[in-house]
C-alpha positions as CSV (number, residue, x, y, z in Angstrom):
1,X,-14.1,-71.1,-213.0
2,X,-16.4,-71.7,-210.5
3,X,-15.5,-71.4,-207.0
4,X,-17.0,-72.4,-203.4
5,X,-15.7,-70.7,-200.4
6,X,-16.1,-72.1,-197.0
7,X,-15.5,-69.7,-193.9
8,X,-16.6,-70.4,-189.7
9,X,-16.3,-67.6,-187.8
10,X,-15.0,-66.9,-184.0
11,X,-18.8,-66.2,-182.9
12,X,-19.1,-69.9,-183.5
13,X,-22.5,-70.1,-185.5
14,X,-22.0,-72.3,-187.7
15,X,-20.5,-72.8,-191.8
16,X,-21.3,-70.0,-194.3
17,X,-20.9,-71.7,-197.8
18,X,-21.1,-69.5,-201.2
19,X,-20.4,-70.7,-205.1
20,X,-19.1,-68.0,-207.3
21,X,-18.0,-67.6,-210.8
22,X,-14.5,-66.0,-210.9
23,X,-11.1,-65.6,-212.4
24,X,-9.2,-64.6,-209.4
25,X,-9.3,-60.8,-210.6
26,X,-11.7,-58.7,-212.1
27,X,-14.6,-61.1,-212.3
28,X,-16.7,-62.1,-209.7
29,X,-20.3,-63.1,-210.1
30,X,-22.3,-64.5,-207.0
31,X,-24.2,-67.8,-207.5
32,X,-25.4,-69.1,-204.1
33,X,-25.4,-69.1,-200.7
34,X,-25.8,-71.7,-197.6
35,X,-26.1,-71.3,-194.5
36,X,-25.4,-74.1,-191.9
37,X,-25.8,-73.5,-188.0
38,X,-24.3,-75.7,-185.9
39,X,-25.8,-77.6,-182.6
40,X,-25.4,-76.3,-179.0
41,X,-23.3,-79.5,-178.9
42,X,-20.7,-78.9,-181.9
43,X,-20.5,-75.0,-180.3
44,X,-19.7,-76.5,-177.1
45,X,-17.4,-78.7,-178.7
46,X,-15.8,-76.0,-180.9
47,X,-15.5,-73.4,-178.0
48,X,-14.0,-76.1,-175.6
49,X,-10.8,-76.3,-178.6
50,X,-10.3,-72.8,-178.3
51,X,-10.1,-72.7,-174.7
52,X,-7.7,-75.6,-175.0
53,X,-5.7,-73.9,-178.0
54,X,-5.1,-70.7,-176.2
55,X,-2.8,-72.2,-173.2
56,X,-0.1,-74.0,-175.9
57,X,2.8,-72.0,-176.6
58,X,3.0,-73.6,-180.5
59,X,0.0,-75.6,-182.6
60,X,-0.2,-79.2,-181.3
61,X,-2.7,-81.9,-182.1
62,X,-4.3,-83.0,-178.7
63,X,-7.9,-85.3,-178.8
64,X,-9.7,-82.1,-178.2
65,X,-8.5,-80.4,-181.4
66,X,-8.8,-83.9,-183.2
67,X,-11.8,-83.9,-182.3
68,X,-12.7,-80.5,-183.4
69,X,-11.0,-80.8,-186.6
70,X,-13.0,-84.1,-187.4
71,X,-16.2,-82.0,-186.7
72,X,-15.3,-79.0,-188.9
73,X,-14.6,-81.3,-191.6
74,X,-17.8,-83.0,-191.5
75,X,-20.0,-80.2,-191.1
76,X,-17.7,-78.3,-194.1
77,X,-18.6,-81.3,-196.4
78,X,-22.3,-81.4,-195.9
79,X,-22.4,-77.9,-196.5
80,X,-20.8,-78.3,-199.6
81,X,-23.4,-81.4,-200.7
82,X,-26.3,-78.8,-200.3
83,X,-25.0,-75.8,-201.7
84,X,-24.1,-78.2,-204.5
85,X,-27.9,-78.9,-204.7
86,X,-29.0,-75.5,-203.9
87,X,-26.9,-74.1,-207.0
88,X,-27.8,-76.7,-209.2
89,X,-24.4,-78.0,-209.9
90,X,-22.4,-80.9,-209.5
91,X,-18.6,-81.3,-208.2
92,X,-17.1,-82.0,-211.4
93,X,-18.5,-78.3,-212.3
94,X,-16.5,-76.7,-209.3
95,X,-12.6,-75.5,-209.9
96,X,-11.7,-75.3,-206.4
97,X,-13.0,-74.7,-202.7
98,X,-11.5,-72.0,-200.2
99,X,-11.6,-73.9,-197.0
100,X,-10.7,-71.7,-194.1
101,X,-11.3,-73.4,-191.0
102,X,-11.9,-73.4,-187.6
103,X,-9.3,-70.5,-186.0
104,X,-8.6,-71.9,-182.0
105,X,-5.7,-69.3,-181.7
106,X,-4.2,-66.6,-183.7
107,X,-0.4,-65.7,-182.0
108,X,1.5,-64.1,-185.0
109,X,3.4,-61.8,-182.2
110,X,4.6,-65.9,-181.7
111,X,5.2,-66.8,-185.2
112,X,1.8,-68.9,-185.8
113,X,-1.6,-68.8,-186.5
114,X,-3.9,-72.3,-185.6
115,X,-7.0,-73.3,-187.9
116,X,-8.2,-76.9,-187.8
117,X,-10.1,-78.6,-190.2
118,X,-8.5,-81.1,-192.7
119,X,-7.9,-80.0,-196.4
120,X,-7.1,-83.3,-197.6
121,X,-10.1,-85.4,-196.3
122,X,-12.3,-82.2,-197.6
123,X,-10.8,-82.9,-200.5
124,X,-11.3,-86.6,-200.8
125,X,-14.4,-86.6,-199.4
126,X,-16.0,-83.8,-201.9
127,X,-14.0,-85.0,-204.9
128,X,-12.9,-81.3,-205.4
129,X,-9.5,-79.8,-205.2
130,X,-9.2,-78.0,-202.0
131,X,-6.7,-74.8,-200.9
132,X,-6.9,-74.7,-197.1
133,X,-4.4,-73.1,-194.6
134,X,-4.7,-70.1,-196.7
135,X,-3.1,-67.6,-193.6
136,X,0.1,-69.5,-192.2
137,X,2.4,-68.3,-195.4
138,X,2.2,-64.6,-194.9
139,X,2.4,-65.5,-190.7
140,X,6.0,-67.6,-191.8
141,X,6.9,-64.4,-194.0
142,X,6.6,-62.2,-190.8
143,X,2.8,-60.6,-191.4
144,X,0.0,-60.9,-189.1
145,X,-2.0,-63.2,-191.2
146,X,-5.3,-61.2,-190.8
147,X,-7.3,-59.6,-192.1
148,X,-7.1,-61.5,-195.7
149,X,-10.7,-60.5,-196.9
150,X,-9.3,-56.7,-197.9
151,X,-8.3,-58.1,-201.6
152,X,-12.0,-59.4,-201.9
153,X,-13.4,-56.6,-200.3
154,X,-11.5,-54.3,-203.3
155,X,-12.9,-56.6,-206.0
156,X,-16.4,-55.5,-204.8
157,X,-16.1,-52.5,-204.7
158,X,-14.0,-51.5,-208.1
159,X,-15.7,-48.9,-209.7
160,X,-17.5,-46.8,-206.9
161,X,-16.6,-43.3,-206.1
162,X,-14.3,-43.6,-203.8
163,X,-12.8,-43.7,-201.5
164,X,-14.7,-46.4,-199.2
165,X,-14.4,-48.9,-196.2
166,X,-15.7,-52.0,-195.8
167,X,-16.3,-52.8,-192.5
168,X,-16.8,-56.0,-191.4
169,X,-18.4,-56.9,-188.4
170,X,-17.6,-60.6,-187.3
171,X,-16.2,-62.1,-183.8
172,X,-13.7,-59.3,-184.2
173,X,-14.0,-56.6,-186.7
174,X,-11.7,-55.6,-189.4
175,X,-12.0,-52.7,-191.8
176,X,-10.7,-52.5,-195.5
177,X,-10.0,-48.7,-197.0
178,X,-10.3,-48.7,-201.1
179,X,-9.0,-45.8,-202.6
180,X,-6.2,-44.1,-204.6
181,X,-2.8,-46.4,-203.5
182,X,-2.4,-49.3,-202.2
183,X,-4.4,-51.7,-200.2
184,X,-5.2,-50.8,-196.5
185,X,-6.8,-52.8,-194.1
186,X,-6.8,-54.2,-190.1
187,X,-8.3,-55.5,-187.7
188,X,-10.6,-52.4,-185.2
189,X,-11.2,-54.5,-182.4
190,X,-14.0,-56.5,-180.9
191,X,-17.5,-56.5,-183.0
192,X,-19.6,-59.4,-181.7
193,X,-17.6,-61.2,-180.2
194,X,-17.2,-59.8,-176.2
195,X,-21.5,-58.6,-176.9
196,X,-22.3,-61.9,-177.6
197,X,-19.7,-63.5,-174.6
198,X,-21.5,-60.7,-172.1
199,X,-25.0,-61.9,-173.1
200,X,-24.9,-65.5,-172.8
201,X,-22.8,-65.3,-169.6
202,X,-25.6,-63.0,-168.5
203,X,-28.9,-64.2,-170.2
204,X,-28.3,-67.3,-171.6
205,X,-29.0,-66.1,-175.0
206,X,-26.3,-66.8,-177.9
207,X,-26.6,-63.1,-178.6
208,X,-28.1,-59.5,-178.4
209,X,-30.8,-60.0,-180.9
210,X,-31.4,-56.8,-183.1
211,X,-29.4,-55.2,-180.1
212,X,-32.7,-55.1,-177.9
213,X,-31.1,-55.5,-174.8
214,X,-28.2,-53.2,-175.5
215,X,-30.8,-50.5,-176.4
216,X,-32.0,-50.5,-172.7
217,X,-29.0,-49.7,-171.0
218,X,-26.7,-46.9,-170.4
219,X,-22.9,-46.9,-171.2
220,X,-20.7,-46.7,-168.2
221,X,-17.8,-44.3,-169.3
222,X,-15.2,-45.3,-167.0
223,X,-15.6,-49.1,-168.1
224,X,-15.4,-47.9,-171.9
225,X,-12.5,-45.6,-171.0
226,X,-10.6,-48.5,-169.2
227,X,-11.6,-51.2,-172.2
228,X,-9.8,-48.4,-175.1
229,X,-6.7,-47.9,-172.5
230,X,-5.5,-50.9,-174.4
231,X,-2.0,-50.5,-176.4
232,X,-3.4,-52.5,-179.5
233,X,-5.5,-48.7,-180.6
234,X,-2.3,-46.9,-180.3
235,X,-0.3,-49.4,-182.6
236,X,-0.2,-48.2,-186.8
237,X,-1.7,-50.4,-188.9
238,X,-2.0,-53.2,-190.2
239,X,-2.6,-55.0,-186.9
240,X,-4.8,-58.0,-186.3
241,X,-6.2,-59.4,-183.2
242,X,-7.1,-62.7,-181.5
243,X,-10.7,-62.9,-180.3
244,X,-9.6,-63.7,-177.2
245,X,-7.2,-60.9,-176.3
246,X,-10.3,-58.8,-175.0
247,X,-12.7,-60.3,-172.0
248,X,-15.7,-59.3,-170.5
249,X,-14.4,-59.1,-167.2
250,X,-14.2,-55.0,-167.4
251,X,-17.7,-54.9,-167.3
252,X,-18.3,-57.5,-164.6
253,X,-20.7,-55.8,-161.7
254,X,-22.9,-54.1,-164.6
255,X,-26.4,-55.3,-165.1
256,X,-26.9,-57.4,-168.1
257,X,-28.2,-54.4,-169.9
258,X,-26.1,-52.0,-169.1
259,X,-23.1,-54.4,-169.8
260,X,-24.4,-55.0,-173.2
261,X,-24.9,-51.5,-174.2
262,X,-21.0,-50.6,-173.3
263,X,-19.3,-53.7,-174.8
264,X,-21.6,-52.1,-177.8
265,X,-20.5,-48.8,-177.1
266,X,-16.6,-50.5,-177.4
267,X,-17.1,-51.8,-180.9
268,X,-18.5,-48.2,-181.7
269,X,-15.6,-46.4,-180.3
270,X,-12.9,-48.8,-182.0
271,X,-14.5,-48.3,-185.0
272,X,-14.5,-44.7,-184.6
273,X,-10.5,-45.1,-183.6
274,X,-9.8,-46.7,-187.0
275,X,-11.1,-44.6,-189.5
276,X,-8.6,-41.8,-187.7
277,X,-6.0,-44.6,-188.7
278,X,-6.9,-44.0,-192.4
279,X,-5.2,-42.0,-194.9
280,X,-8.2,-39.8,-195.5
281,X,-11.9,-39.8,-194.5
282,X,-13.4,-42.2,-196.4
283,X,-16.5,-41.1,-198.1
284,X,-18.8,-44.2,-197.3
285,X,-18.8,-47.0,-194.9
286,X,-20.2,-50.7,-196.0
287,X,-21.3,-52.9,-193.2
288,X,-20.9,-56.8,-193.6
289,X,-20.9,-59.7,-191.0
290,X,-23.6,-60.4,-188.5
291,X,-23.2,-57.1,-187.0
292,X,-25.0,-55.0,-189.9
293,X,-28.0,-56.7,-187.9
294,X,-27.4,-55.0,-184.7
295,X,-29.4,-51.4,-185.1
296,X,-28.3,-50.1,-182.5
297,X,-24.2,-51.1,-182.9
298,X,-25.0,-49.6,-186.5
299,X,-26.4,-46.4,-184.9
300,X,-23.4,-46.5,-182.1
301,X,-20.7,-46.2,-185.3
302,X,-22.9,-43.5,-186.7
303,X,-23.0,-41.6,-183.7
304,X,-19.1,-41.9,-183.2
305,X,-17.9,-41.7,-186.7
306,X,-20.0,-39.2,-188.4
307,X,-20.8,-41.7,-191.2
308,X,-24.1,-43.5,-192.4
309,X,-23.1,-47.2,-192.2
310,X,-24.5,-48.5,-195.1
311,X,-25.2,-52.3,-195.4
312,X,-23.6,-54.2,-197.9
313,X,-27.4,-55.5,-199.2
314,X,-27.9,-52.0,-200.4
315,X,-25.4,-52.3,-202.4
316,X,-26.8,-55.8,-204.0
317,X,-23.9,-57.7,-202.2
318,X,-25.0,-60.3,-199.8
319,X,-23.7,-60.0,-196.3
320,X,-24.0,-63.3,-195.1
321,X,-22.1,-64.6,-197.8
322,X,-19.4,-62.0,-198.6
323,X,-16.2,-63.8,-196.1
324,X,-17.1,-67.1,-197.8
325,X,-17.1,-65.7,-201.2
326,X,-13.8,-64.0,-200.7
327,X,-12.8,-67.3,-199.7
328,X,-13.7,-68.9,-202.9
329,X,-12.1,-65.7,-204.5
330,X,-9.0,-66.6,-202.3
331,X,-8.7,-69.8,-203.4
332,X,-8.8,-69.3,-207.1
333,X,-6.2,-66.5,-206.7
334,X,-4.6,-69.1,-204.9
335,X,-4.0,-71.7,-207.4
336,X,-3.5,-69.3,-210.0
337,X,-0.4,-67.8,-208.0
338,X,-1.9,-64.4,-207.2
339,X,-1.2,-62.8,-204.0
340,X,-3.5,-62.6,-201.0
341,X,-2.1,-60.4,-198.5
342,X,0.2,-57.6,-199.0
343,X,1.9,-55.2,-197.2
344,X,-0.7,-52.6,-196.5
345,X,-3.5,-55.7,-195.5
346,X,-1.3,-58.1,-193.3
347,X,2.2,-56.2,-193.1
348,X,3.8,-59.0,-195.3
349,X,7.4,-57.4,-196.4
350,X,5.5,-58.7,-200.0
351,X,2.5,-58.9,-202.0
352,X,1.7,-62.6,-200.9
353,X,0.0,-66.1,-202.0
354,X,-0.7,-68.6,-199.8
355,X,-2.6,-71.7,-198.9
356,X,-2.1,-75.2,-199.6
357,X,-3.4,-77.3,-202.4
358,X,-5.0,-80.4,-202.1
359,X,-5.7,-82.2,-205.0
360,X,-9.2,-84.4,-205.1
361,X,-9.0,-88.4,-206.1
362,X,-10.8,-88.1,-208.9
């Protein structure tokens, strides 16, 4: 069938849409991409529902998170009119879309996982069938609910000479182990996410573009020692993290260069701490996410890990589009009852489906 796969990250960029032609398992061809940012406003907006989401002890709808959830749905649906256009196809062509939402909190040590956006309205208003809320099953079963990309991640990279890991380097970053067994994957710690917090708080900039800034300033070692004397690198896998359970206020008193070369140096060095976490060395490391743009993060995991990061483009995969094609992936595994998460991905007690159909007025 074909597929569309929406996915808005923690850094808060905007909505990464992607059409693919799968069948859930073994088949998975690429068809288009889209890309849409959102305004300073909507970011303001979108940041101001995560700052609200993280002081409730349980998911509850407030007018902020209305509010946010009314503009993820909007922006989700015009994405999907012009990657409709862009692929040349029409909405009676498309099977299904993945529609992940906006996460405001992730607490599965509480039982729950929060991401807003409505499925239903997507649904009506596209006139496709929609699976959203695609994490909260394996969270009810007891797993962490994250990472969920791992089973796409394997579908990509069947057939190389193994074994690999797929890092992705997002908000947060997560990294995926293909080999001999089963399924491994978790969540390494802060990518993006506390770099691009550090920058704007001290530049103004949304982030370290190409990682100039970091590449001007030295690494304070008893910062970096204090940010990895954190119990979550200690704790066996699979693990996942909230992007907000890490702050920049470690490296407060640092000049803005210096501060952005050692939040850099942290993503390095948890990255670094994960592959120990792997049953054996893997033999290559694929980069996606935003981070495969950062030279010198790239050259920071090299450095740390004795491994070539290798980005996912060299490979012919597109790294901009590879969380919302697993998405789509997701969501036609979804509806044909195939699991998502599994034990060695989320720590589900099962191999997992998940997500919630809603069915288009057609």
């Amino acid at each position: 069938m074909l597929a569309i796969g929406l996915m808005s990250g923690t850094s808060l960029d905007g909505v990464d849409a992607a059409l693919i032609e799968t069948d859930g398992e073994a088949h998975v061809r690429p068809i288009a991409f889209h890309g849409k940012d959102y305004t300073d406003v909507d970011r303001a907006r979108l940041a101001g529902a995560t700052a609200a989401a993280l002081t409730y002890d349980r998911p509850r709808d407030t007018p902020v998170i209305a509010a946010a959830a009314g503009l993820i749905t909007r922006t989700h649906a015009a994405a999907v009119r012009e990657l409709l256009t862009q692929g040349g196809v029409s909405a009676e062509d498309i099977g299904v879309i993945g529609f992940h939402g906006q996460t405001v909190a992730h607490r599965p040590d509480r039982g729950w996982t929060w991401q807003v956006g409505d499925g239903a309205a997507l649904a009506a208003t596209t006139g496709i069938d929609v699976v959203a809320d695609l994490r909260s099953a394996d969270v009810a079963a007891g797993g962490q609910g994250a990472p969920l990309l791992p089973v796409y991640h394997a579908a990509l990279a069947a057939g190389m000479d193994g074994p690999v890991a797929v890092l992705n380097l997002g908000g947060v970053a997560n990294v995926t182990f293909v080999g001999a067994g089963d399924l491994i994957a978790f969540d390494t710690g802060p990518a993006n996410g506390l770099v691009d917090d550090w920058v704007a708080a001290a530049t103004g900039a949304r982030f370290d573009d190409g990682g100039r800034l970091a590449a001007t300033g030295q690494v304070h070692d008893d910062v970096l020692d204090s940010l990895l004397d954190h119990p979550f690198f200690d704790q066996p896998p699979p693990k996942s993290l909230d992007r907000a359970d890490f702050t920049i206020q470690p490296a407060r008193g640092l000049s803005a260069a210096d501060g952005a070369a050692t939040l850099t140096a942290f993503t390095a060095a948890t990255v670094a701490l994960a592959l120990e976490q792997l049953p054996v060395r893997p033999r290559r490391l694929l980069v996606a996410g935003g981070g495969r743009r950062n030279p010198v993060m790239l050259a920071m995991i090299a450095e740390r890990t004795g491994l070539a990061p290798e980005s996912t483009e060299s490979l012919g995969w597109n790294g901009d589009a590879v969380e919302a094609e697993g998405f789509a992936y997701m969501a036609a595994r979804s509806i044909n009852g195939l699991p998502i998460s599994f034990p060695g991905t989320t720590g589900a007690p099962r191999p997992l489906t998940g997500g919630t159909l809603h069915r288009a007025r057609r």
